[in-house]
ChimeraX commands (.cxc) that place a marker at each C-alpha (Angstrom):
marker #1 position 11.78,-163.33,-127.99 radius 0.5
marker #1 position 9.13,-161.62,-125.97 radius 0.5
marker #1 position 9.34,-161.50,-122.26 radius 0.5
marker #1 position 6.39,-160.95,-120.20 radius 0.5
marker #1 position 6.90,-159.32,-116.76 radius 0.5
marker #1 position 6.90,-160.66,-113.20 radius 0.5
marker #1 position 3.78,-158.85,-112.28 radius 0.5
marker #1 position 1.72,-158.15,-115.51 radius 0.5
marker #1 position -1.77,-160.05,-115.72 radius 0.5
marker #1 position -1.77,-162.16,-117.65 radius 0.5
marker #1 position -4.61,-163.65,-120.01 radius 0.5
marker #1 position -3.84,-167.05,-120.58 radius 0.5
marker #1 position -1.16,-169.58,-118.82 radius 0.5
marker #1 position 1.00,-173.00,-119.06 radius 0.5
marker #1 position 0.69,-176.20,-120.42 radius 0.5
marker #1 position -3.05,-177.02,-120.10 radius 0.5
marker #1 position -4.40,-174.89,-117.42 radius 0.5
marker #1 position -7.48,-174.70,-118.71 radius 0.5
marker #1 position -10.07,-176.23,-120.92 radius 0.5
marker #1 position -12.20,-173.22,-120.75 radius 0.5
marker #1 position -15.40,-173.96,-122.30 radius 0.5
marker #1 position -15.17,-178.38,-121.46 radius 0.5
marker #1 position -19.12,-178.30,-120.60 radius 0.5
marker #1 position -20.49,-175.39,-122.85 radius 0.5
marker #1 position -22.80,-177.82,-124.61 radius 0.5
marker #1 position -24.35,-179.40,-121.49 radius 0.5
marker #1 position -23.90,-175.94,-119.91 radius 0.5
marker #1 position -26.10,-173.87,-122.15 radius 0.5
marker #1 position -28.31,-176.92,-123.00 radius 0.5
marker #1 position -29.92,-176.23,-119.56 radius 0.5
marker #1 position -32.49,-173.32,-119.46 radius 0.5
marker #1 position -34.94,-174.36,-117.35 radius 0.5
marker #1 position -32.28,-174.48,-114.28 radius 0.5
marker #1 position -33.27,-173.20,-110.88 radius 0.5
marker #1 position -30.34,-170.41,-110.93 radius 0.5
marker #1 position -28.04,-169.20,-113.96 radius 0.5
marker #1 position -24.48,-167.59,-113.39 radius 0.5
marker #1 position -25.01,-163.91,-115.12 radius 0.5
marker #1 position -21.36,-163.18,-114.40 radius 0.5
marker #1 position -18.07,-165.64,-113.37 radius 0.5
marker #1 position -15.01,-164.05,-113.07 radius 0.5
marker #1 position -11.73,-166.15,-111.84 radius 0.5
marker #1 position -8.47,-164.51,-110.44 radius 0.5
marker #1 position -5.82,-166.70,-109.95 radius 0.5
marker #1 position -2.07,-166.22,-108.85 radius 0.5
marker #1 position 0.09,-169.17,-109.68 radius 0.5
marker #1 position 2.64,-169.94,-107.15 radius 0.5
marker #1 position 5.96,-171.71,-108.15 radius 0.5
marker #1 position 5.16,-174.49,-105.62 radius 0.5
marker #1 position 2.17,-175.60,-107.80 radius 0.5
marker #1 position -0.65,-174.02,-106.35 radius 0.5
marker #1 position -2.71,-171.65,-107.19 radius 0.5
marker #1 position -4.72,-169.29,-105.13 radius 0.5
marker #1 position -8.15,-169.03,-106.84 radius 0.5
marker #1 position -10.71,-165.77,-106.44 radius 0.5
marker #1 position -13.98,-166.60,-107.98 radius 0.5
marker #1 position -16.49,-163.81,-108.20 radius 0.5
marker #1 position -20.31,-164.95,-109.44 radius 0.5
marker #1 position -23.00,-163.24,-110.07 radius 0.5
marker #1 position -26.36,-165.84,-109.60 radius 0.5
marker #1 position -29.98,-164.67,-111.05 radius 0.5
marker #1 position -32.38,-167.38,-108.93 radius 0.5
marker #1 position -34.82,-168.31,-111.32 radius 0.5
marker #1 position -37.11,-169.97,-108.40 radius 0.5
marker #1 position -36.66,-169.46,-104.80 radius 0.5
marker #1 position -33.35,-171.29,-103.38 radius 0.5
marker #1 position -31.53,-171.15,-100.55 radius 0.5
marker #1 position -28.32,-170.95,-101.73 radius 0.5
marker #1 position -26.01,-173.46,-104.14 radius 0.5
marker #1 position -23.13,-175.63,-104.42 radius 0.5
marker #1 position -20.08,-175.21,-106.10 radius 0.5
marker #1 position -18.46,-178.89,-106.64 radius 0.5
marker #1 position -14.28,-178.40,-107.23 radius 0.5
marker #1 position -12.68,-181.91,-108.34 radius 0.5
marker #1 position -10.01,-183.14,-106.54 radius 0.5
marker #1 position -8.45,-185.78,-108.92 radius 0.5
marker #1 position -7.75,-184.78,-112.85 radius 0.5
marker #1 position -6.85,-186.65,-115.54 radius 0.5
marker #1 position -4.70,-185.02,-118.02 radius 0.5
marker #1 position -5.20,-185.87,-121.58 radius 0.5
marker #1 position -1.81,-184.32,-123.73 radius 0.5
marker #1 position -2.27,-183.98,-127.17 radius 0.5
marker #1 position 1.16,-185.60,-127.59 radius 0.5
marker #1 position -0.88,-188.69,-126.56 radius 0.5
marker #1 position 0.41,-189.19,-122.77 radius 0.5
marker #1 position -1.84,-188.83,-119.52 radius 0.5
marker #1 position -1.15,-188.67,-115.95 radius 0.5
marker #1 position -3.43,-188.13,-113.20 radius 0.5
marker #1 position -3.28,-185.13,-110.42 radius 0.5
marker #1 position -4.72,-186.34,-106.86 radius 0.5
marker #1 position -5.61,-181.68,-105.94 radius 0.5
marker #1 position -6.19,-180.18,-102.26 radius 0.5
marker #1 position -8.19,-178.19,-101.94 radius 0.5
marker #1 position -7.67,-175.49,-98.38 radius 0.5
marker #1 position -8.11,-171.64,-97.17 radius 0.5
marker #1 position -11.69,-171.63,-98.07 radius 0.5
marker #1 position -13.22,-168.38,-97.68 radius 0.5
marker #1 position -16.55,-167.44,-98.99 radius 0.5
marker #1 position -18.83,-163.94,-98.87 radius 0.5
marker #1 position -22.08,-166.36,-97.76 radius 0.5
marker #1 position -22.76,-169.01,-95.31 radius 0.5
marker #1 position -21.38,-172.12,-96.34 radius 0.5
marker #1 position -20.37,-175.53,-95.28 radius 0.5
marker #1 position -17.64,-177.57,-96.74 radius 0.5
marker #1 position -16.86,-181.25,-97.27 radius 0.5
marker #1 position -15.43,-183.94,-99.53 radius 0.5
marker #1 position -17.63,-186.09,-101.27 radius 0.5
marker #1 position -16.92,-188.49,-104.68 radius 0.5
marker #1 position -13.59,-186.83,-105.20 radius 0.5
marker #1 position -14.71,-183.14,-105.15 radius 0.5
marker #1 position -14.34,-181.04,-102.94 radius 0.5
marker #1 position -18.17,-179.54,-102.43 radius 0.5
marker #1 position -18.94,-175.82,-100.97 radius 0.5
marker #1 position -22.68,-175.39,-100.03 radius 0.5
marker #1 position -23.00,-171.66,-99.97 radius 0.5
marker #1 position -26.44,-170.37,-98.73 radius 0.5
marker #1 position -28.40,-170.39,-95.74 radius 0.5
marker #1 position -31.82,-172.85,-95.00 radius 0.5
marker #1 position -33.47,-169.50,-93.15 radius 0.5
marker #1 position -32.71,-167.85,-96.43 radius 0.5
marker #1 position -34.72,-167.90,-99.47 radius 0.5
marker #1 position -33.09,-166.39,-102.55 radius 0.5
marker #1 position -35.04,-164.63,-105.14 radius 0.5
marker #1 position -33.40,-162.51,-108.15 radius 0.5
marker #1 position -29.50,-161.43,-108.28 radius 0.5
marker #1 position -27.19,-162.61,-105.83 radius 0.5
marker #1 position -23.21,-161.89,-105.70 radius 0.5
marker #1 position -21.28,-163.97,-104.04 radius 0.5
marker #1 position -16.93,-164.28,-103.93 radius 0.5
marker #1 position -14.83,-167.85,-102.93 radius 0.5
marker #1 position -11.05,-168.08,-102.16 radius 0.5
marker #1 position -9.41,-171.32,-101.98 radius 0.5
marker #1 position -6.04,-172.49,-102.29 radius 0.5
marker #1 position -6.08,-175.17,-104.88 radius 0.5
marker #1 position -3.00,-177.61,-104.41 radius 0.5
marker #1 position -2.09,-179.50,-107.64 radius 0.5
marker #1 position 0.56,-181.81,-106.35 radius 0.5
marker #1 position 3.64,-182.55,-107.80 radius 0.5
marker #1 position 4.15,-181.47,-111.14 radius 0.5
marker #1 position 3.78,-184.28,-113.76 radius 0.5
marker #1 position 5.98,-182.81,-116.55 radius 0.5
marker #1 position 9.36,-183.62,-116.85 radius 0.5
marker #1 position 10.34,-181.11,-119.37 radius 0.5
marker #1 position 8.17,-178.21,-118.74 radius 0.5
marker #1 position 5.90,-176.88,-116.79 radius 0.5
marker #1 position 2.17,-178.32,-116.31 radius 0.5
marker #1 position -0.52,-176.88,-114.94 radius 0.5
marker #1 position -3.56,-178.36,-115.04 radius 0.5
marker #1 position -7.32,-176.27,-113.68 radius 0.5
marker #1 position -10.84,-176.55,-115.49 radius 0.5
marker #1 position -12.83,-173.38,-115.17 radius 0.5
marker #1 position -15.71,-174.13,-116.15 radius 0.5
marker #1 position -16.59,-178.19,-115.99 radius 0.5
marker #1 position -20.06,-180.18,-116.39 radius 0.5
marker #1 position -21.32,-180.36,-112.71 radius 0.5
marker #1 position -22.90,-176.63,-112.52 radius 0.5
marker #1 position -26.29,-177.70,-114.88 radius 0.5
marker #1 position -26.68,-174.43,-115.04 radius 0.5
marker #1 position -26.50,-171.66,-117.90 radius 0.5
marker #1 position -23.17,-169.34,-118.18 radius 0.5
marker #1 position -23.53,-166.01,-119.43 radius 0.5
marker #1 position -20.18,-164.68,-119.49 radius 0.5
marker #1 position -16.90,-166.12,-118.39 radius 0.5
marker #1 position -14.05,-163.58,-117.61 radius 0.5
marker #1 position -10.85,-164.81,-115.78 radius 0.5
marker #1 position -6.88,-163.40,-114.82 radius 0.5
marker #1 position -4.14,-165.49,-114.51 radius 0.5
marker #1 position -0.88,-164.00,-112.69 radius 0.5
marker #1 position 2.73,-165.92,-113.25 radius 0.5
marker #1 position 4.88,-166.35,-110.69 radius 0.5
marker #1 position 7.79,-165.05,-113.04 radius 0.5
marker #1 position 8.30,-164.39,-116.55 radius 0.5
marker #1 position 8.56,-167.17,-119.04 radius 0.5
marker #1 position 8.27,-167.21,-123.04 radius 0.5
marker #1 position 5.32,-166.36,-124.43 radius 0.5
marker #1 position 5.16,-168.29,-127.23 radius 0.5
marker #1 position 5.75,-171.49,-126.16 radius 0.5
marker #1 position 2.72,-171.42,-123.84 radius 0.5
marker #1 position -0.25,-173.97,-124.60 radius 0.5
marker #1 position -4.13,-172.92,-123.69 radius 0.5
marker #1 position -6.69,-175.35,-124.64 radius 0.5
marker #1 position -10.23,-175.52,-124.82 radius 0.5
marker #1 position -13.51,-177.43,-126.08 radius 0.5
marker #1 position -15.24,-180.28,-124.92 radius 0.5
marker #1 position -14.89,-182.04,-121.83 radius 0.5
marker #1 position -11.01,-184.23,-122.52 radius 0.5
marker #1 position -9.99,-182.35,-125.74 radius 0.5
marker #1 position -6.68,-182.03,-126.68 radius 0.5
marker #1 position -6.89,-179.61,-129.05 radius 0.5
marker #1 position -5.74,-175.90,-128.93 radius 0.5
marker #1 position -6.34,-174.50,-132.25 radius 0.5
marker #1 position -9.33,-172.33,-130.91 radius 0.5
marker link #1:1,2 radius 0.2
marker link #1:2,3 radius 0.2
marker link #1:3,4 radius 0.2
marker link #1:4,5 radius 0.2
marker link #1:5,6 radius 0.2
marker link #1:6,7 radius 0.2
marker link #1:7,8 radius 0.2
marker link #1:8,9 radius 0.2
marker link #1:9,10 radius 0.2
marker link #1:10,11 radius 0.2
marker link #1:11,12 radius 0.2
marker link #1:12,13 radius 0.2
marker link #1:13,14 radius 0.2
marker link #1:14,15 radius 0.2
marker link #1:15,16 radius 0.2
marker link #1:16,17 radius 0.2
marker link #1:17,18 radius 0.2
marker link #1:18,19 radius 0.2
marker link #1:19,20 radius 0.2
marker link #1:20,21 radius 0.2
marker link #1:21,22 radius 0.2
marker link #1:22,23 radius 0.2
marker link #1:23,24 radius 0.2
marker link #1:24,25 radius 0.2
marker link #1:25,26 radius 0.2
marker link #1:26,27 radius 0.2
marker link #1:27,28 radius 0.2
marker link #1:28,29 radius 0.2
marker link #1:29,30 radius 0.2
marker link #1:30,31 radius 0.2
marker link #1:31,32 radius 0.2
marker link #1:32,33 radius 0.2
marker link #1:33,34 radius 0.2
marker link #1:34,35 radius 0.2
marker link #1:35,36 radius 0.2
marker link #1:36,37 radius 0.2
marker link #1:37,38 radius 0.2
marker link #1:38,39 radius 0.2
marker link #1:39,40 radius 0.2
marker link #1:40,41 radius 0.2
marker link #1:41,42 radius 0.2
marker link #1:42,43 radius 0.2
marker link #1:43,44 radius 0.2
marker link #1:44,45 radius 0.2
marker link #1:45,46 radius 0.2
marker link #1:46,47 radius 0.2
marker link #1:47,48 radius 0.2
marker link #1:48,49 radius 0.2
marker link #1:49,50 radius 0.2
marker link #1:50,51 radius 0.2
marker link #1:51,52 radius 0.2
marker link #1:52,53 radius 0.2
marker link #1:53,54 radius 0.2
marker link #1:54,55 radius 0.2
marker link #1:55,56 radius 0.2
marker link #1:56,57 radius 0.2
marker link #1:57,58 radius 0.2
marker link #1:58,59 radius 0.2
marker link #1:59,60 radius 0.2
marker link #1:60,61 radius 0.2
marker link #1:61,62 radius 0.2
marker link #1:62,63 radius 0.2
marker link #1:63,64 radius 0.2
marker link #1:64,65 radius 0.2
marker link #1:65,66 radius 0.2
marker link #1:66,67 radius 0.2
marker link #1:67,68 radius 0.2
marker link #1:68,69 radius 0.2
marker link #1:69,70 radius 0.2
marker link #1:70,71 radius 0.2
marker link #1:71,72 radius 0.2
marker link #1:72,73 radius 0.2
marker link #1:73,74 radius 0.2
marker link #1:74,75 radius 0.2
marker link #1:75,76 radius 0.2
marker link #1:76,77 radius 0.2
marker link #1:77,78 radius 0.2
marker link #1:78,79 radius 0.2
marker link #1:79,80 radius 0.2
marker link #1:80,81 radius 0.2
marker link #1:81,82 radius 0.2
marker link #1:82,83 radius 0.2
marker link #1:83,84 radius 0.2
marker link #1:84,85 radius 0.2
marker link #1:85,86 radius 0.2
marker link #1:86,87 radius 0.2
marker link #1:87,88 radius 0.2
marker link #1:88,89 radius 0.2
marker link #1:89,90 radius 0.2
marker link #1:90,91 radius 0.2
marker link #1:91,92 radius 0.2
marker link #1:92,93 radius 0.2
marker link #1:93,94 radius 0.2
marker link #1:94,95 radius 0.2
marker link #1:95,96 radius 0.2
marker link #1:96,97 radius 0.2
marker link #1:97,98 radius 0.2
marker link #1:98,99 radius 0.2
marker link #1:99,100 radius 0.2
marker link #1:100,101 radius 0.2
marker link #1:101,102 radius 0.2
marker link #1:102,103 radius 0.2
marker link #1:103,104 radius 0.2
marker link #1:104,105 radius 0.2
marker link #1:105,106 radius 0.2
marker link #1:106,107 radius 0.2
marker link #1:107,108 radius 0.2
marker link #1:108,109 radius 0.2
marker link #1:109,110 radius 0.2
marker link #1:110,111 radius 0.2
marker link #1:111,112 radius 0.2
marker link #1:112,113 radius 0.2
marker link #1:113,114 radius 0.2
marker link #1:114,115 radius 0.2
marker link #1:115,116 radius 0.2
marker link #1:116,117 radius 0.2
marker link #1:117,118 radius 0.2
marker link #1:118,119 radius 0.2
marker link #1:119,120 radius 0.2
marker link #1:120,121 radius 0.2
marker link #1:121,122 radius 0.2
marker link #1:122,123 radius 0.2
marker link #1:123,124 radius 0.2
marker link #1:124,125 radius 0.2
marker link #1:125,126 radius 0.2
marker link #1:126,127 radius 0.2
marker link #1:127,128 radius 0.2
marker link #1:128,129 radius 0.2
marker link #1:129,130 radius 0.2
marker link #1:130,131 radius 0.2
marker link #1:131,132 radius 0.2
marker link #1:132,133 radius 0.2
marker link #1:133,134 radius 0.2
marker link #1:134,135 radius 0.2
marker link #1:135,136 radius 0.2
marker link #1:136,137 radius 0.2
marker link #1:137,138 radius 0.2
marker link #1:138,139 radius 0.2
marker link #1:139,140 radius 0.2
marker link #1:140,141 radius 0.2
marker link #1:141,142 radius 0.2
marker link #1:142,143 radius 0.2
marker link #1:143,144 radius 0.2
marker link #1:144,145 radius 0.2
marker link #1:145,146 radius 0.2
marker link #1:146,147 radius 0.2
marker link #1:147,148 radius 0.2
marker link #1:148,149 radius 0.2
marker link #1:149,150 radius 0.2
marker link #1:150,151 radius 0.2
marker link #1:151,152 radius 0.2
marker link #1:152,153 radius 0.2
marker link #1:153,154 radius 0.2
marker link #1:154,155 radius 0.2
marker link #1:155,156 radius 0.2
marker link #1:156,157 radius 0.2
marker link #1:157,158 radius 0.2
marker link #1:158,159 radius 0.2
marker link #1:159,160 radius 0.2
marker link #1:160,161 radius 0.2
marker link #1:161,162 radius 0.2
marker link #1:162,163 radius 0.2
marker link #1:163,164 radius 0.2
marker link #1:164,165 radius 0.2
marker link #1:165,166 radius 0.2
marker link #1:166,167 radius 0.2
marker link #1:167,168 radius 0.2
marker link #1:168,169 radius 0.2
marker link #1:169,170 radius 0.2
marker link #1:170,171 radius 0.2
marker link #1:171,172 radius 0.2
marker link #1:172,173 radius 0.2
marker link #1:173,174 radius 0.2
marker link #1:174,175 radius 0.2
marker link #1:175,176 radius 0.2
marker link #1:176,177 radius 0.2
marker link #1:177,178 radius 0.2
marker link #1:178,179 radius 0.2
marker link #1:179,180 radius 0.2
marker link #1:180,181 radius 0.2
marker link #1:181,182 radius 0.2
marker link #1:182,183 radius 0.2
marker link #1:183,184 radius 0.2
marker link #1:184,185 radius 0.2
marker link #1:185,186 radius 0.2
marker link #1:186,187 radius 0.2
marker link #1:187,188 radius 0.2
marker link #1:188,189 radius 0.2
marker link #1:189,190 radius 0.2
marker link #1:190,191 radius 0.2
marker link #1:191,192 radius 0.2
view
């Protein structure tokens, strides 16, 4: 049995943290968008109170002038297990710290981070970092642990060049009975 330590990084995570690639198709289908992500990196320590404090560091090539964008983070989740059961995680979303002007709000269950500035027009490459603390709630699973985070999700309608991301542990666990899944938005499948 392989161990993985306290503080290695660590590439992949839990029980459905992540259905990487959920909106690739409606992702990529977009060319014509006003800005495309050239570069999305996501750090994120896991905490063993079920949050996690997220990093995300994106590089934005404005295809037309903009002043600035929004990055939409949902605050309720439902979880689809390939076992066939589903729950529903009600997320909080605090600590938000971003390299940009921004304003923040709730609307339609996400929380929604306008980053720019109106005296601002944006032309070419932009790089911009968030920090949040993203609060899952109680964890849902009664005999292991869940955690539950999209990384990419349908409401950018933009295109996605590359996708890079670290996930830190809060402690070691066994390797091989970890779950990552990806695909279209809901799948249950980790074969990929």
């Amino acid at each position: 049995m392989r161990k993985i330590s306290k503080n290695k990084k660590v590439w992949f995570v839990l029980v459905m943290l992540i259905c990487l690639f959920s909106a690739a198709p409606f992702v990529f289908a977009q060319a014509s968008a006003d800005y495309s992500l050239h570069r999305y990196d996501f750090h994120i320590l896991v905490n063993e109170n079920n949050t996690l404090e997220i990093t995300e560091k994106i590089e934005v090539f404005f295809n037309k002038p903009k002043q600035g964008f929004y990055r939409k983070i949902p605050l309720r989740n439902e979880i689809n297990r390939f076992d066939g059961t589903s729950s529903f995680n009600r997320a909080k979303v605090s600590e938000i710290e971003v390299s940009e002007n921004y304003k923040a709000y709730r609307d339609a269950g996400y929380q929604v981070i306008k980053i720019g500035d109106a005296d601002d027009t944006l032309t070419n490459v932009k790089d911009y970092t968030l920090k949040y603390r993203y609060n899952l709630g109680p964890d849902t699973g009664k005999n292991y642990d869940e955690i539950y985070f999209n990384l990419i999700r349908n409401e950018w309608g933009a295109i996605i060049s590359n996708v890079t991301f670290t996930i830190i542990m809060p402690k070691e666990f066994e390797e091989e009975k970890l779950d990552f899944f990806r695909g279209r938005f809901s799948s249950v499948k980790n074969s990929d």
